[in-house]
The first five atom37 places (N, CA, C, CB, O) and aatype in JSON, in Angstrom:
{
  "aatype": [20, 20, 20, 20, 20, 20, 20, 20, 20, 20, 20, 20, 20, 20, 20, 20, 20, 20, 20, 20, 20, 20, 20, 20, 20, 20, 20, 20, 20, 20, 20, 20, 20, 20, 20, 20, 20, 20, 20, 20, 20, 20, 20, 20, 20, 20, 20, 20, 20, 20, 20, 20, 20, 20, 20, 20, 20, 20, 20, 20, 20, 20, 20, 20, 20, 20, 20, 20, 20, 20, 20, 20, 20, 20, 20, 20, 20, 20, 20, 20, 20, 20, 20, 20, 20, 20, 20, 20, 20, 20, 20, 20, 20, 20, 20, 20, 20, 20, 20, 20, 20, 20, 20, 20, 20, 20, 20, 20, 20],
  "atom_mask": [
    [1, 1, 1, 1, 1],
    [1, 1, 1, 1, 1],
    [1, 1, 1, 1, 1],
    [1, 1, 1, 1, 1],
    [1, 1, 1, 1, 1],
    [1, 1, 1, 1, 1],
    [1, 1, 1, 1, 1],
    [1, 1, 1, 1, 1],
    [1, 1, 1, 1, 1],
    [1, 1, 1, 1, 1],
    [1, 1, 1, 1, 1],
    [1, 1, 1, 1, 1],
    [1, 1, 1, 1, 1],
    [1, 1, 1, 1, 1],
    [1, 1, 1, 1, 1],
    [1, 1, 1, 1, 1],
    [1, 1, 1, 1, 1],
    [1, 1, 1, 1, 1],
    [1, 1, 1, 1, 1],
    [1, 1, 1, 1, 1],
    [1, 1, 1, 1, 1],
    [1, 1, 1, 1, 1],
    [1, 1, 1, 1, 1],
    [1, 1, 1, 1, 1],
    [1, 1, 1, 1, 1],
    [1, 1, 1, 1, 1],
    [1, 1, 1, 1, 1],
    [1, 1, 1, 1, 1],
    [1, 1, 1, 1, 1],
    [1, 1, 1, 1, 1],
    [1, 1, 1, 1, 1],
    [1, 1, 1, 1, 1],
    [1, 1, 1, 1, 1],
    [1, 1, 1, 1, 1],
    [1, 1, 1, 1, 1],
    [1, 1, 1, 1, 1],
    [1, 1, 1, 1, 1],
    [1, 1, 1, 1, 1],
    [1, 1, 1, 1, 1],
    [1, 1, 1, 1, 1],
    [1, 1, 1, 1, 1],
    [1, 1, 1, 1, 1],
    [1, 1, 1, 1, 1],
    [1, 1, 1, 1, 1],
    [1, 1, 1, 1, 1],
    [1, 1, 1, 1, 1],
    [1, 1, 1, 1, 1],
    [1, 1, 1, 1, 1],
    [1, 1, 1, 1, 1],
    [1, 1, 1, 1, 1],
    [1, 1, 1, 1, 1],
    [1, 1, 1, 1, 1],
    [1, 1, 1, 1, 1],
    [1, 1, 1, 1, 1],
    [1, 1, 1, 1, 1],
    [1, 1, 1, 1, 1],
    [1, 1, 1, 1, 1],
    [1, 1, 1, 1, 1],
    [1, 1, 1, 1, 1],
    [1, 1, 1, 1, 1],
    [1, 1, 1, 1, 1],
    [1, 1, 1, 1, 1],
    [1, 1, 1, 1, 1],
    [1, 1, 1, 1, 1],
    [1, 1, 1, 1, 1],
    [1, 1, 1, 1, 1],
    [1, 1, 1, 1, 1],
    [1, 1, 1, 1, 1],
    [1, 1, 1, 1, 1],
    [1, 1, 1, 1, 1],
    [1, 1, 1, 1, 1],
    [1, 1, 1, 1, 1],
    [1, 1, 1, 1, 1],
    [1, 1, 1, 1, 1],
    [1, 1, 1, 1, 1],
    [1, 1, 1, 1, 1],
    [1, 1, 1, 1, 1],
    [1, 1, 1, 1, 1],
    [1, 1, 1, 1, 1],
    [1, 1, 1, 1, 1],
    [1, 1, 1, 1, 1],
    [1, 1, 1, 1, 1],
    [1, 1, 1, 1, 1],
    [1, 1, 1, 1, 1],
    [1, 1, 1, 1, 1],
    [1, 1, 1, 1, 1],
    [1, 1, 1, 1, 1],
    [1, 1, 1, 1, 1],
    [1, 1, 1, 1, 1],
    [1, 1, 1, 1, 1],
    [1, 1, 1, 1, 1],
    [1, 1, 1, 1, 1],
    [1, 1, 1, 1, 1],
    [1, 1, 1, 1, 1],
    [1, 1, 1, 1, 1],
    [1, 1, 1, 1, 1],
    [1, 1, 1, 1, 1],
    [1, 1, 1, 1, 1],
    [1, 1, 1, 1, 1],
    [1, 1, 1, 1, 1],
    [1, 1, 1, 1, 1],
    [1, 1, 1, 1, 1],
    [1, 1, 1, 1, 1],
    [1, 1, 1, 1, 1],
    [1, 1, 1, 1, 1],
    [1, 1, 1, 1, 1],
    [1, 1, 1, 1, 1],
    [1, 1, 1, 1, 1],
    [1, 1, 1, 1, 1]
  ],
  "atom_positions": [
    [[-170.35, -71.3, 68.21], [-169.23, -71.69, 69.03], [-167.94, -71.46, 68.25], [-169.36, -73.17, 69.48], [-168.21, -71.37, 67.05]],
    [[-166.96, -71.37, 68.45], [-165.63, -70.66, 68.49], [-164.68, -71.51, 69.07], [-165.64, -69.38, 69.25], [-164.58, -71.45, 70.3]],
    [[-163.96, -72.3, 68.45], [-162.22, -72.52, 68.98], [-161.12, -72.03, 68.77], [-161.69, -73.47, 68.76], [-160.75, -71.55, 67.7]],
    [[-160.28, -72.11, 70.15], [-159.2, -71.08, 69.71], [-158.12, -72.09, 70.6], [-159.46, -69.12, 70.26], [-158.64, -72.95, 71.31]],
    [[-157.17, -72.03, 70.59], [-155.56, -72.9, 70.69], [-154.81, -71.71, 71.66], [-154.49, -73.17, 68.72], [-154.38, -70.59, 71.4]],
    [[-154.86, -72.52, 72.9], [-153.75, -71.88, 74.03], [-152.45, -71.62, 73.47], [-153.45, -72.89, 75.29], [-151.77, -70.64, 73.76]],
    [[-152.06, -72.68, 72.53], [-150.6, -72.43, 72.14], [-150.9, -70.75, 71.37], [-149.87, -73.92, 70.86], [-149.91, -70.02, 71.42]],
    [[-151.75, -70.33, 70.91], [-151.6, -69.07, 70.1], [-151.84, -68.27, 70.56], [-152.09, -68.87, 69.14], [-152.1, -67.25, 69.91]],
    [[-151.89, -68.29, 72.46], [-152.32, -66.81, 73.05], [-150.81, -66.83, 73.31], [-153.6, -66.54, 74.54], [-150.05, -67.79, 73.19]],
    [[-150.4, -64.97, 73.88], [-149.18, -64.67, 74.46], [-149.11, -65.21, 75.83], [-148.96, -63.25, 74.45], [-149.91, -65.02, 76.75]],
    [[-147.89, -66.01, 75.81], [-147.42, -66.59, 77.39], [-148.26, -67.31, 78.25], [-147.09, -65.52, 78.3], [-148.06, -67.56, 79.44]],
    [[-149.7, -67.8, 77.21], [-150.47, -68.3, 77.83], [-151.95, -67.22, 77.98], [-149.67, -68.69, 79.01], [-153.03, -67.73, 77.67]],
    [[-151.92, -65.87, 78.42], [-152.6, -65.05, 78.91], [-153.66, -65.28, 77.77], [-151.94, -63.72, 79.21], [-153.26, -64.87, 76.68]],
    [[-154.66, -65.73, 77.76], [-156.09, -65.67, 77.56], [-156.97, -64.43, 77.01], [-156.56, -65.96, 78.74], [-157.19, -64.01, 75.88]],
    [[-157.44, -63.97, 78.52], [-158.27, -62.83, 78.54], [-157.37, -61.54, 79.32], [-159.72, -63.28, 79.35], [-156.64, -61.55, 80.32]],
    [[-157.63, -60.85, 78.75], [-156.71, -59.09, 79.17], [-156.71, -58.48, 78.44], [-155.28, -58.82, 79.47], [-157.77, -58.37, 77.83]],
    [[-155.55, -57.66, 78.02], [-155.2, -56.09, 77.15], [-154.09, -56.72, 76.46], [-154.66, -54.42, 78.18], [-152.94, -56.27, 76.42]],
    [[-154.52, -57.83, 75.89], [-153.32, -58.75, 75.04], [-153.72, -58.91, 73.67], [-153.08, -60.35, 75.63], [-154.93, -59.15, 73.6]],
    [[-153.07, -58.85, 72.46], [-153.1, -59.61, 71.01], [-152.28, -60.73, 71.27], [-152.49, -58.75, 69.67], [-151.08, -60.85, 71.52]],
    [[-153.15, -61.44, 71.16], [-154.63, -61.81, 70.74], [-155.32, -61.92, 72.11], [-154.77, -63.32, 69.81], [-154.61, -61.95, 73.11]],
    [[-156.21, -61.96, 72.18], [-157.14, -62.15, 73.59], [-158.68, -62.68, 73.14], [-157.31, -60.46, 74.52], [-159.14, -62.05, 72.19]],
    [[-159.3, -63.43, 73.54], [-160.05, -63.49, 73.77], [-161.11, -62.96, 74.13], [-159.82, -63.82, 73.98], [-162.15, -63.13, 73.5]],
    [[-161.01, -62.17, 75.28], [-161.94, -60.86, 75.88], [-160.84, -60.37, 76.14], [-163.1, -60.92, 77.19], [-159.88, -60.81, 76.77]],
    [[-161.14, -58.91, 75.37], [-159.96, -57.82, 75.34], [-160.94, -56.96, 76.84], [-159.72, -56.64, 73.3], [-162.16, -56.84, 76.95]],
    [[-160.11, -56.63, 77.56], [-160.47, -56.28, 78.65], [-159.2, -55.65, 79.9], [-161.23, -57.49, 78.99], [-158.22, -56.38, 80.04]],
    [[-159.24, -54.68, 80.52], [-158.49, -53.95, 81.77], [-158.9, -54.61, 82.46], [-158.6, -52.59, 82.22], [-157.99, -54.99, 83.19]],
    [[-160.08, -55.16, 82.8], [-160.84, -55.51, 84.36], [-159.76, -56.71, 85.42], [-162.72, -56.52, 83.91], [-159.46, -56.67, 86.61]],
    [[-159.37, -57.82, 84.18], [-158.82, -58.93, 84.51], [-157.65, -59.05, 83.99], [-159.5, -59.88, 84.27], [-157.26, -58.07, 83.35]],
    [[-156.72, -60.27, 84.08], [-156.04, -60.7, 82.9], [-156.24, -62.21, 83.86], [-154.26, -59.88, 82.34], [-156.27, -62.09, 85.08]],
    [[-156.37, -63.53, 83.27], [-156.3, -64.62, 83.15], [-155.71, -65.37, 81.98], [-157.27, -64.83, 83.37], [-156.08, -65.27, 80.81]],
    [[-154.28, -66.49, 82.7], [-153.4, -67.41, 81.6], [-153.79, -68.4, 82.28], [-151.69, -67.31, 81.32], [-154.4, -68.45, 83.35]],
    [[-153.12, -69.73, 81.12], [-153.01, -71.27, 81.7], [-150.91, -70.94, 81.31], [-154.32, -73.06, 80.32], [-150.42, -70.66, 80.22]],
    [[-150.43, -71.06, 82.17], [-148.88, -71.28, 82.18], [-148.36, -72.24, 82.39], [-148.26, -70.69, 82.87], [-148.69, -72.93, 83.35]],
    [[-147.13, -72.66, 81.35], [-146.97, -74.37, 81.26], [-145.83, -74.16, 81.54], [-147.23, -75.37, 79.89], [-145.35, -73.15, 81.02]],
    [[-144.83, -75.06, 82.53], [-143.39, -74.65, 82.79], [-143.08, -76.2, 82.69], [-142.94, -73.71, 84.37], [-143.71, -77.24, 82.9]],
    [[-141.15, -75.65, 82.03], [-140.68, -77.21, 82.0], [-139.77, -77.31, 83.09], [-139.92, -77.74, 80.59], [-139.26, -76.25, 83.45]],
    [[-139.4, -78.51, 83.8], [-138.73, -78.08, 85.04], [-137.55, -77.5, 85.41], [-138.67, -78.86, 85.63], [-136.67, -77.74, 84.58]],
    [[-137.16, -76.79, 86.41], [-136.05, -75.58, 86.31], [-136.27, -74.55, 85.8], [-134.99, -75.79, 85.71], [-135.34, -73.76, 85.99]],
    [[-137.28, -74.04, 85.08], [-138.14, -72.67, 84.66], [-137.87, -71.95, 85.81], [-139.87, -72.8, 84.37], [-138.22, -72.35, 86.92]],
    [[-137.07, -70.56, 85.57], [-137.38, -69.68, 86.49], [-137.92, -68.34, 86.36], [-136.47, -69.6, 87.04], [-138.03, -67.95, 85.19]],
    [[-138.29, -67.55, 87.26], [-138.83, -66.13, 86.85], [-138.22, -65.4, 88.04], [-140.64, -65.96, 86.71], [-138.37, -65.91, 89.16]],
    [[-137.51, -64.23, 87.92], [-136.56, -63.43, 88.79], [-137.93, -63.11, 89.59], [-135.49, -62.01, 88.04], [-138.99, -63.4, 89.04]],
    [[-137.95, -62.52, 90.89], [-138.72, -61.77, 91.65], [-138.82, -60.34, 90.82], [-138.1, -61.7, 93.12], [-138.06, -59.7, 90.1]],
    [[-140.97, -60.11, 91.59], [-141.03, -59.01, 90.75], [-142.48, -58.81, 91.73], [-141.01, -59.24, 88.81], [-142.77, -59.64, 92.59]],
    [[-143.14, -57.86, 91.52], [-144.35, -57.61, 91.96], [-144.9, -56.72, 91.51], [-144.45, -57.5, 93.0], [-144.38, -56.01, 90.65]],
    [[-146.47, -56.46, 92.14], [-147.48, -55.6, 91.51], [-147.74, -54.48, 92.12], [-148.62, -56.17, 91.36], [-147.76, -54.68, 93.34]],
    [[-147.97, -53.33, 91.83], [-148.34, -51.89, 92.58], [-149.67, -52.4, 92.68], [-148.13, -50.23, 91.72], [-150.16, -52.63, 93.78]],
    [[-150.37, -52.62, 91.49], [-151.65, -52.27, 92.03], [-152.5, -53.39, 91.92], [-152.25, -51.12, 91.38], [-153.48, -53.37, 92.67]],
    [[-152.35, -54.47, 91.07], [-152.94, -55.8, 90.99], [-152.42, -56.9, 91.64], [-153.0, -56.16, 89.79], [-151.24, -57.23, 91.62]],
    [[-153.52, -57.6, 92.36], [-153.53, -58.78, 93.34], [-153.15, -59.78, 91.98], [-155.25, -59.11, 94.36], [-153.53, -59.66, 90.81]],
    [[-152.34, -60.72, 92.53], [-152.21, -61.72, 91.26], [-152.62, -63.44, 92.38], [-149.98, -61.58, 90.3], [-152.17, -63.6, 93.51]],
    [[-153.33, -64.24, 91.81], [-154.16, -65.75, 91.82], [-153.23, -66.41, 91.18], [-155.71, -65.94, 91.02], [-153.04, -66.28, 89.97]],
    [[-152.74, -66.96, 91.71], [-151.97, -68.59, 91.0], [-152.43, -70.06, 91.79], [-149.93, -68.55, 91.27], [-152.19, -70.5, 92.91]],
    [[-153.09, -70.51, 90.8], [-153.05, -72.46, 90.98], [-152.58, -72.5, 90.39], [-153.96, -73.61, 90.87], [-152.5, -71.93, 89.3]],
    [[-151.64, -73.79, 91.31], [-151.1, -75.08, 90.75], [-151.94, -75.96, 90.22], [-150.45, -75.78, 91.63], [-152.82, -76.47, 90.91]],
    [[-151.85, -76.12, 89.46], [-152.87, -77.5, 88.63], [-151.94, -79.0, 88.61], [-153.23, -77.0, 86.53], [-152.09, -80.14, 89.05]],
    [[-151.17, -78.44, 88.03], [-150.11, -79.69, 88.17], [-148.67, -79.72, 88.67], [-149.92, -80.19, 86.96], [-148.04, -78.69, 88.49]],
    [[-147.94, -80.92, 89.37], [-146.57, -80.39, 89.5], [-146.1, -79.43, 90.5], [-146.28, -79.84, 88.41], [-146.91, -78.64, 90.99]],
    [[-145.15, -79.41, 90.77], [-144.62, -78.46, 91.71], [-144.07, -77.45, 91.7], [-144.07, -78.78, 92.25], [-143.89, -77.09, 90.54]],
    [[-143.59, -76.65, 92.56], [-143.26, -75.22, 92.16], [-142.88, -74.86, 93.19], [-144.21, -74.33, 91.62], [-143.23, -75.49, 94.19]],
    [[-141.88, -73.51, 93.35], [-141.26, -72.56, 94.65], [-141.12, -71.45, 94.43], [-140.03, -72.81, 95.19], [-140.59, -71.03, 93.4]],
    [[-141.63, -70.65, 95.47], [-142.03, -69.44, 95.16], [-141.76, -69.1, 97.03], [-143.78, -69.32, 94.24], [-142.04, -69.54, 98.14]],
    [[-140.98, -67.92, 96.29], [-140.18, -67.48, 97.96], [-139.67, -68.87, 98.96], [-141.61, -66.51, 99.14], [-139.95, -68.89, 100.16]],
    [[-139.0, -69.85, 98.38], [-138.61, -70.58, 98.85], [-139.5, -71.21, 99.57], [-137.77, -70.24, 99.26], [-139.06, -71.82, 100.54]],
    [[-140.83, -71.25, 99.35], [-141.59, -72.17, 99.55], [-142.23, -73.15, 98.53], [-142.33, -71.65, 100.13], [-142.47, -72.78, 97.38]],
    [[-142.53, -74.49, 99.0], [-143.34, -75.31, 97.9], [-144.33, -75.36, 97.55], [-143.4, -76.21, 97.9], [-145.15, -75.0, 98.4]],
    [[-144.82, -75.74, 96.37], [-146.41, -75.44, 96.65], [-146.75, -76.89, 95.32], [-147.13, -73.21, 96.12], [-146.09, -77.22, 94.34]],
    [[-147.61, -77.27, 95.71], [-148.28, -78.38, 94.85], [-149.67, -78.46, 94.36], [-148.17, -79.47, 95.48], [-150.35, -77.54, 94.81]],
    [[-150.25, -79.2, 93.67], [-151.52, -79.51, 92.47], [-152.4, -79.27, 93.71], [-151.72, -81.34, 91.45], [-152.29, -79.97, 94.71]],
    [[-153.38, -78.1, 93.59], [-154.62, -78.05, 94.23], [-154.09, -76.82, 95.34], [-155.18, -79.68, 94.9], [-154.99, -76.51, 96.12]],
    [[-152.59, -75.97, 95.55], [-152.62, -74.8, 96.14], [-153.22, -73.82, 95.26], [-151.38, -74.44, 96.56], [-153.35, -73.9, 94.04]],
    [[-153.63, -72.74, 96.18], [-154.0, -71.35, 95.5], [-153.1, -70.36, 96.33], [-155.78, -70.92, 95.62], [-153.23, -70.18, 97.54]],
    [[-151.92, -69.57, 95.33], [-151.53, -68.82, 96.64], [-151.94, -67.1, 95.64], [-149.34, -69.24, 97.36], [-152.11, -66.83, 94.45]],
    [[-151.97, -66.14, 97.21], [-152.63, -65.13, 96.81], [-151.47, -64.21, 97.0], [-153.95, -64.85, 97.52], [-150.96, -64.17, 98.12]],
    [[-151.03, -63.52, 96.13], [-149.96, -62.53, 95.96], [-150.11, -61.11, 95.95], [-149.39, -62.76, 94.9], [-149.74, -60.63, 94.88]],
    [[-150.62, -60.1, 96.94], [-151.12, -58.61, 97.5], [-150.14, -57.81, 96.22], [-150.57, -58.14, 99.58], [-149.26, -58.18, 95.45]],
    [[-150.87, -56.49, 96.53], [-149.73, -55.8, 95.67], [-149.1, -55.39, 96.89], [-150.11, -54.5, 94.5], [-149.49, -55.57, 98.05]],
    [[-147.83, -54.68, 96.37], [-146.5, -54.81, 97.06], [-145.47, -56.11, 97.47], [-146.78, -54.28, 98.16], [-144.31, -56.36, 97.77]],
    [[-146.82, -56.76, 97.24], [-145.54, -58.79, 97.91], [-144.79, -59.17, 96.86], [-146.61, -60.81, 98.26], [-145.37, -59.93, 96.08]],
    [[-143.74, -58.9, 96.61], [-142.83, -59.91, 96.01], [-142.49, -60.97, 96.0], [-142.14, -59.8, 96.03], [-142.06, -61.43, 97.06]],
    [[-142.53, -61.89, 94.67], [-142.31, -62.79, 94.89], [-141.09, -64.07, 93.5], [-143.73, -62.95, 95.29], [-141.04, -63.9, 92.28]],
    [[-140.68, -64.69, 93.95], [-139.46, -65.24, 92.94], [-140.67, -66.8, 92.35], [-137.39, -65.85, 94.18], [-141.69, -67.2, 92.9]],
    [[-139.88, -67.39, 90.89], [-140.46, -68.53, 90.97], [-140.09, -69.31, 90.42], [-141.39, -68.59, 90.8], [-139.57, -68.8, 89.43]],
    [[-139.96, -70.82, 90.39], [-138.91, -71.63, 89.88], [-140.21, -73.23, 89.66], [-137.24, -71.74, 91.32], [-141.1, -73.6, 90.42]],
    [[-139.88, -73.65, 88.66], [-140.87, -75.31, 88.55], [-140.09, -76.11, 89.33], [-141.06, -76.22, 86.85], [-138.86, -76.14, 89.4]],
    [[-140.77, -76.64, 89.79], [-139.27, -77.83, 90.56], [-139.72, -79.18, 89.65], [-139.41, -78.37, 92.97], [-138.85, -80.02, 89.41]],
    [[-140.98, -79.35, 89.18], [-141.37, -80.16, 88.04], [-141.89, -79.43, 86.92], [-142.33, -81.12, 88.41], [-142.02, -78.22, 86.77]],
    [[-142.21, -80.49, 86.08], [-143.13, -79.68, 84.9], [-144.2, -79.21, 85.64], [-143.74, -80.61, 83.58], [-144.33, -79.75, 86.74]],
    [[-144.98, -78.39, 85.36], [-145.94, -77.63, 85.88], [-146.9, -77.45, 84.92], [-145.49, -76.47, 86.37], [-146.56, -77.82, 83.8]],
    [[-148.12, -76.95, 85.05], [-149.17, -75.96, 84.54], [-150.09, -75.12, 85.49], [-150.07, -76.72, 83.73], [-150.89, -75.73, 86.19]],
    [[-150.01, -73.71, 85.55], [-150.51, -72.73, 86.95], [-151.7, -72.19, 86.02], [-149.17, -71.22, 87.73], [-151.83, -72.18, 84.8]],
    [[-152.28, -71.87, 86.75], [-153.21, -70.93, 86.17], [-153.14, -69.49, 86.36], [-154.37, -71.26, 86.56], [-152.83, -69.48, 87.55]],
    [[-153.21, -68.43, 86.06], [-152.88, -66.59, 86.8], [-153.91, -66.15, 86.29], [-151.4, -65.45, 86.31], [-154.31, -66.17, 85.13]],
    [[-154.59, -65.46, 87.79], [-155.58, -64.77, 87.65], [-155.1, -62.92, 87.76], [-156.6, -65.4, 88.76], [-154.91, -62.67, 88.95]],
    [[-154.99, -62.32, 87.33], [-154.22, -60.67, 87.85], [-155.43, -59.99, 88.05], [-153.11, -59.64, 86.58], [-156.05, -59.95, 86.98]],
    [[-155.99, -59.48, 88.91], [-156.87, -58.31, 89.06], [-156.73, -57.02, 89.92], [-157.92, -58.81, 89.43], [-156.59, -56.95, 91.14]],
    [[-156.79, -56.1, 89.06], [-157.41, -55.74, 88.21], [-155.57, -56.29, 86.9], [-158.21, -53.87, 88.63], [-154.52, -56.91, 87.06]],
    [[-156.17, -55.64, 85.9], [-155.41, -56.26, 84.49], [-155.1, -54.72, 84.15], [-156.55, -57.33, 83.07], [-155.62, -53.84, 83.46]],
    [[-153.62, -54.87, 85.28], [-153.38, -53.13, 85.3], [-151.9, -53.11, 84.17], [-152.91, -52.33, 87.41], [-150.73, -53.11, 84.56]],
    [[-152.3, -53.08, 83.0], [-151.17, -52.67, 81.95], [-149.75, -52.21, 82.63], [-151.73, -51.37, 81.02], [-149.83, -51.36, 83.51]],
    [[-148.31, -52.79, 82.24], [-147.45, -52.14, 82.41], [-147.14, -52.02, 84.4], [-147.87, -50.87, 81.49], [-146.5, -51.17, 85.03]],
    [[-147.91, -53.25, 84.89], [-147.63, -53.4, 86.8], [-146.92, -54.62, 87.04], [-149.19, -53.56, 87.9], [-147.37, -55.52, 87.75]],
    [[-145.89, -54.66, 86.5], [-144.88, -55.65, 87.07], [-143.54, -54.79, 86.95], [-144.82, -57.19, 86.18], [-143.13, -54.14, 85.99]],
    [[-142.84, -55.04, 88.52], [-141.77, -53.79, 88.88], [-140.77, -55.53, 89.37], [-142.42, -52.05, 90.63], [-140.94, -56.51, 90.09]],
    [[-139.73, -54.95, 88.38], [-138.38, -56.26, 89.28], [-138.55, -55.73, 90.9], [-136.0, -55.92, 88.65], [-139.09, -54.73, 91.36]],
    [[-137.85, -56.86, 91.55], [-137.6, -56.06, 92.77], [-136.13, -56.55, 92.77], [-138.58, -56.39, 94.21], [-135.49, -57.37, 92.12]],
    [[-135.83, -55.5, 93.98], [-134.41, -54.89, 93.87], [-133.2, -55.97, 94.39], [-134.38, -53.45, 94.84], [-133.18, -56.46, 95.52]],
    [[-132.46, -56.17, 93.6], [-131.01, -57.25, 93.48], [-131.91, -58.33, 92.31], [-130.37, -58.32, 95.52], [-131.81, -59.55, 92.42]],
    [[-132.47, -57.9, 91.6], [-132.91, -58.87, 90.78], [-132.42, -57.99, 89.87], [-134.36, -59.42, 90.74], [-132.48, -58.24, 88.67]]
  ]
}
C-alpha cells in the first residue's frame, strides 16, 4: 500500500497526463478541487472531452446557475461554461477522454 497527499498533486488532478499522477494515463483525467469562496474560473470548454463535476460540498455557479452538495452536472464538448464558489467548495472533475491541451477560452473571455 502506498500514500500519497492531494495537496502534492497539480490543481488537485490525481490521475491523467500530469507530474505527478498517480496513474499516468490519456484515457481519463480525474481531480478533488477545493475552492475558497469567490473563486472564479473565466468560461472555457472542451473540443473533445466530456467533463463530470460533483459538488461534494458547498455551493457553486456555473452559467449562472446554482448547484449544491450531491449535483452532478455533465458538460458536452462544445458547452461552455463559466464558474464561481459562492461558498467554500470541494468538486470532484472527471474529463473523459484526458485529451491533453482541450481547454479553448471562449470568446469575450
Amino acid at each position: 500500500m502506498k500514500l500519497y497527499k492531494l495537496k502534492d498533486m497539480k490543481g488537485g488532478w490525481f490521475v491523467g497526463d500530469f507530474d505527478p499522477s498517480l496513474l499516468k494515463t490519456e484515457s481519463v483525467e480525474v481531480a478533488v478541487k477545493t475552492y475558497k469562496s469567490g473563486d472564479y474560473e473565466s468560461a472555457h470548454y472542451h473540443k473533445i472531452a466530456v467533463e463530470l463535476t460533483v459538488v461534494i460540498s458547498g455551493e457553486v455557479e456555473m452559467n449562472g446557475k446554482i448547484y449544491k452538495a450531491g449535483d452532478i452536472i455533465v458538460i458536452e464538448p462544445g458547452e461552455s461554461t463559466d464558474f464561481r464558489a459562492i461558498t467554500d467548495a470541494v468538486n470532484t472533475v472527471v474529463k473523459i477522454p484526458g485529451a491533453k491541451n482541450d481547454k479553448y477560452l471562449s470568446e469575450g473571455d
